[in-house]
C-alpha distance (Angstrom), angle and dihedral (degrees) to the residues before:
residue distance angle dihedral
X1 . . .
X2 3.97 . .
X3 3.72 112.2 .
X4 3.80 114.7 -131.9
X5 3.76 124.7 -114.7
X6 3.20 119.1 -103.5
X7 4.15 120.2 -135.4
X8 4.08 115.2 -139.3
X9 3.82 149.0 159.4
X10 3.39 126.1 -120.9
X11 3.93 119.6 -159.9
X12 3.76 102.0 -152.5
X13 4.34 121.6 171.4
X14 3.39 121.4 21.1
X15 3.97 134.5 -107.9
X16 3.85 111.9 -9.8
X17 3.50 86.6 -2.9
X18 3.92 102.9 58.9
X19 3.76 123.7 102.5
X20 3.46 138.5 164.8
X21 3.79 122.3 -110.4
X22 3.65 126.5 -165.5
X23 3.80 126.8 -126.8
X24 3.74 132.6 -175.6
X25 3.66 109.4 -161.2
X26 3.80 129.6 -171.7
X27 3.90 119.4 -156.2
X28 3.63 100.8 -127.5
X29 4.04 157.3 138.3
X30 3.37 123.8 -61.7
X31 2.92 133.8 -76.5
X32 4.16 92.5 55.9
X33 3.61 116.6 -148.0
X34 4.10 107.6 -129.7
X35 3.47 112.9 -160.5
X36 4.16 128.1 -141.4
X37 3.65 116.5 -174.5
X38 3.72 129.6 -167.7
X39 4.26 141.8 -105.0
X40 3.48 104.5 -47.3
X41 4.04 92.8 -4.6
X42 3.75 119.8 137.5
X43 3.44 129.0 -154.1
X44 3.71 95.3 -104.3
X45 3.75 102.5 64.1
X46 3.78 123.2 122.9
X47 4.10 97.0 -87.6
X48 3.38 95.1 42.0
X49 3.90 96.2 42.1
X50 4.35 83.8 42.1
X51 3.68 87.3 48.6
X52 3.97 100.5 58.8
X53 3.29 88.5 39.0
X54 3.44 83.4 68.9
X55 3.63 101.6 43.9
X56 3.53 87.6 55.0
X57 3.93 95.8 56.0
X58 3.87 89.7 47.9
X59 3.39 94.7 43.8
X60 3.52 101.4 -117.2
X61 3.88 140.7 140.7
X62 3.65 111.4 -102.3
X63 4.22 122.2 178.0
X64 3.68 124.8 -164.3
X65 3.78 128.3 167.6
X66 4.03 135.1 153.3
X67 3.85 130.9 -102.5
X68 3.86 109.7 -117.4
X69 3.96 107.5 -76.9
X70 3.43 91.8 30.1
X71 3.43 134.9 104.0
X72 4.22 124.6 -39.5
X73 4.25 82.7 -13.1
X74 4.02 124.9 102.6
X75 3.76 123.9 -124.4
X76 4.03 123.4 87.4
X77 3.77 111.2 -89.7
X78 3.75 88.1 -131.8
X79 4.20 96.8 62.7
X80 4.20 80.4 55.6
X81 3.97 114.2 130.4
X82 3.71 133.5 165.4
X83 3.57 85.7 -114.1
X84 3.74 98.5 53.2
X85 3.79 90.2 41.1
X86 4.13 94.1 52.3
X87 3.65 79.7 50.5
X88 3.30 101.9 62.8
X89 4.10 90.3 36.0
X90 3.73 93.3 58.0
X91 4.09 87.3 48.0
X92 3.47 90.4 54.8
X93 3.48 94.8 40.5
X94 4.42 83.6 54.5
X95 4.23 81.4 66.9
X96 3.64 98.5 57.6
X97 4.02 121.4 89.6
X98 3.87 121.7 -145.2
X99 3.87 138.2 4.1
X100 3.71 106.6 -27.9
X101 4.16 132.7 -148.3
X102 3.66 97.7 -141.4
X103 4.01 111.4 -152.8
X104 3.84 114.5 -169.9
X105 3.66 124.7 -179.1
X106 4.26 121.9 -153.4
X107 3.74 95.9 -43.7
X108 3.50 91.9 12.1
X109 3.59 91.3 69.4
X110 3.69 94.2 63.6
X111 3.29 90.1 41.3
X112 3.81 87.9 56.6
X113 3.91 87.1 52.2
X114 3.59 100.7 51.0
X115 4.05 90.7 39.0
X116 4.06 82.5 55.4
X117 3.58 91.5 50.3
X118 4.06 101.6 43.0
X119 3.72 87.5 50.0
X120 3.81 92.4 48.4
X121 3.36 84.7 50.4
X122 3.89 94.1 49.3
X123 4.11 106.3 50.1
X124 3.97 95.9 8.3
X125 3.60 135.6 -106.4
X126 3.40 98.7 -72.6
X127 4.09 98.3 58.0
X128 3.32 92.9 35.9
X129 4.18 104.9 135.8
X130 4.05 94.0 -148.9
X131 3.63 108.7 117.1
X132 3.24 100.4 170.7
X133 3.73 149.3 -9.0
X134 4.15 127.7 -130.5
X135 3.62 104.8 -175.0
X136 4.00 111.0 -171.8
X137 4.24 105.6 -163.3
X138 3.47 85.8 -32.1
X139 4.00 110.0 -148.6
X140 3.72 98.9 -153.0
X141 3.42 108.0 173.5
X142 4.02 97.2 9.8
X143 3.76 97.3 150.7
X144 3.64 90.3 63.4
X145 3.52 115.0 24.7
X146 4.51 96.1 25.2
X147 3.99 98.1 37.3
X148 3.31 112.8 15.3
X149 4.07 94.7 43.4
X150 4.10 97.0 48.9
X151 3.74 89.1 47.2
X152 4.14 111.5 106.7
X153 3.52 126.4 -141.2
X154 4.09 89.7 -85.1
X155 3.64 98.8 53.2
X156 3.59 93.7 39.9
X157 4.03 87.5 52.9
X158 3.38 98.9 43.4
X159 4.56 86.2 45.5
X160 3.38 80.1 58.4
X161 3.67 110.0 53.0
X162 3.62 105.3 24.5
X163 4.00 100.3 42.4
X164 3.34 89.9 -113.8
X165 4.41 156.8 54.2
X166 3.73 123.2 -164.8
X167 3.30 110.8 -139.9
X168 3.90 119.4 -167.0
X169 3.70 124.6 -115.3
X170 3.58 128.2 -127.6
X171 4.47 75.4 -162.8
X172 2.79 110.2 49.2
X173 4.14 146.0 27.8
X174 3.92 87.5 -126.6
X175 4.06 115.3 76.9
X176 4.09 119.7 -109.7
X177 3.81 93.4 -103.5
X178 4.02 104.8 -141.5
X179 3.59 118.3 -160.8
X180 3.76 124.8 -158.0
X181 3.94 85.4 -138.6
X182 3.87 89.3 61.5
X183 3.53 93.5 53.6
X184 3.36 100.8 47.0
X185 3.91 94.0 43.2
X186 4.05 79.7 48.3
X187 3.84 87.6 63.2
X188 4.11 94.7 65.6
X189 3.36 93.4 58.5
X190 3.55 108.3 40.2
X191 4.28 118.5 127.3
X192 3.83 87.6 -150.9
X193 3.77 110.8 173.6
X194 4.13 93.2 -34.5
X195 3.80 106.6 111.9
X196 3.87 125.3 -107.2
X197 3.76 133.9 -136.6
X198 4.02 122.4 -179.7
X199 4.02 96.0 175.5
X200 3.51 82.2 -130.8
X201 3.74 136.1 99.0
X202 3.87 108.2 -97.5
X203 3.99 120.9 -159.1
X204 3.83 117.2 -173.7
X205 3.56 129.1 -150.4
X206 4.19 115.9 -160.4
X207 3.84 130.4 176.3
X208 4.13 112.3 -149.9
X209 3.24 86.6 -145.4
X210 3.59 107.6 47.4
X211 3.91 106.0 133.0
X212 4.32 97.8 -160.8
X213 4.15 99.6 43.0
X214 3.86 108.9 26.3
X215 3.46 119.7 -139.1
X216 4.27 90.8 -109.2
X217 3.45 84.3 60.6
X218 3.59 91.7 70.1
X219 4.02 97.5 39.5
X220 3.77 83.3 55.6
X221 3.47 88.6 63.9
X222 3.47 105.8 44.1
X223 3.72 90.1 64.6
X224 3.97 91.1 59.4
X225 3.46 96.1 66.2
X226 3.99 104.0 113.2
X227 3.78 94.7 -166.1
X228 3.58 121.1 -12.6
X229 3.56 130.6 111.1
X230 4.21 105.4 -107.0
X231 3.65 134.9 -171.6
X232 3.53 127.5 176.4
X233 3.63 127.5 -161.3
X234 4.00 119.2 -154.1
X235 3.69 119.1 -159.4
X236 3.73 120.8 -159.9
X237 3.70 110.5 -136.9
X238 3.61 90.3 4.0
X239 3.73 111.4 143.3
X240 4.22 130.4 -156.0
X241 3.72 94.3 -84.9
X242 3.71 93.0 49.6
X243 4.06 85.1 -173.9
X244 4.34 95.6 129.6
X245 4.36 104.6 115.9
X246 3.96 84.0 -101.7
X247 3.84 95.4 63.7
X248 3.80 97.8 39.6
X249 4.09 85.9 54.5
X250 3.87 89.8 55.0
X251 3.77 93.6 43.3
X252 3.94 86.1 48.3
X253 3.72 87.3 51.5
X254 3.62 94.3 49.4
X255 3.65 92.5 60.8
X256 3.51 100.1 35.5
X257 4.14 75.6 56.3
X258 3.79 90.3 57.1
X259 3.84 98.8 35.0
X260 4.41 84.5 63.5
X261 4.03 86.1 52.5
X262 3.01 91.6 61.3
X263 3.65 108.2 43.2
């Protein structure tokens, strides 16, 4: 019988800096699926609702949570970094039990990366409880190379002197509010051209005809993966969201894929 997830708080930060982020967590089989979700993503969207469904038919342990700003967590959206957001990630992260199939959508899939990398860093490559990576039009680098490059002179200008650019949303009726902060925080964590390696198996999934991370973007990444095993999955017609029946089966797949690597 599926277990039920369980609703929490997590303080994370201290002082003016703490918030509290909430997690749903489902008892489970390993290896847990750990869910990343995107730029103003919650944890209740259609992959991430799709995906613990899942979890709970196979019996396995599935986490989700929001970023500060997001979703059912405190914080203002507009004090949101990449810093503060890995933060929060890797805290998360701390709660889970067991190797871990980390699944992060746009933003989530850098997240994923540098969540890999910290906790690499942290108990060495050889314990490290990432067993495998699904990266869903991963937006590595997106402060740099998705916001900061499509700005024009204007938006950059007024980024720049003002604190902030609202950007509108294909999304949603509210603008993408861009803060200069999250750019330049962005910049100290970006993998530029240097190459990556996870120690993990990494499957990603790409719509062709994702307007807000083209597909080369995600080519270009495969080929900076020093050692580990990569596939990537293009999808004609397959927007950003990649949330139609058709895309949730292949992202299924994908981690069925990397559940059987790991058995």
């Amino acid at each position: 019988m599926a277990t039920k997830a369980i609703a929490a708080k997590l303080t994370v930060g201290a002082g003016e800096a703490a918030r509290e982020i909430a997690v749903a967590m489902r008892k489970g089989a390993a290896p847990g699926l750990f869910w990343l979700g995107g730029y103003r993503s919650d944890m209740t969207g259609t992959k991430a609702l799709a995906l613990d469904g899942y979890a709970a038919t196979r019996g396995l342990a599935m986490t989700r949570f929001d970023y500060s700003g997001h979703g059912a967590s405190g914080g203002r959206f507009e004090d949101g970094t990449i810093s503060r957001w890995l933060e929060e990630s890797l805290a998360v992260f701390g709660r889970t039990r067991g190797p871990q199939i980390l699944v992060g959508s746009s933003m989530g899939g850098w997240l994923a990366l540098l969540l890999t990398e910290a906790h690499r860093n942290s108990v060495g490559p050889g314990n490290s409880r990432v067993a495998g990576l699904v990266l869903i039009a991963p937006a590595v680098d997106m402060t740099r190379q998705l916001m900061w490059a499509e700005m024009d002179e204007k938006a950059r200008q007024t980024l720049m002197t003002s604190g902030a650019w609202q950007r509108p949303s294909d999304y949603s009726d509210e603008p993408d509010i861009i803060t200069k902060k999250l750019i330049e925080d962005g910049d100290l964590h970006l993998f530029g051209e240097r190459l990556i390696e996870t120690g993990a198996p990494v499957h990603i999934i790409q719509g062709l005809a994702d307007p807000d991370v083209p597909w080369r973007h995600a080519t270009a990444l495969v080929s900076r993966f020093a050692s580990d095993d990569v596939v990537l999955t293009l999808i004609k017609g397959g927007d950003h969201r990649l949330s139609r029946p058709e895309d949730i089966e292949k992202l299924i797949a994908a981690v069925e894929g990397l559940i059987a690597e790991t058995s």
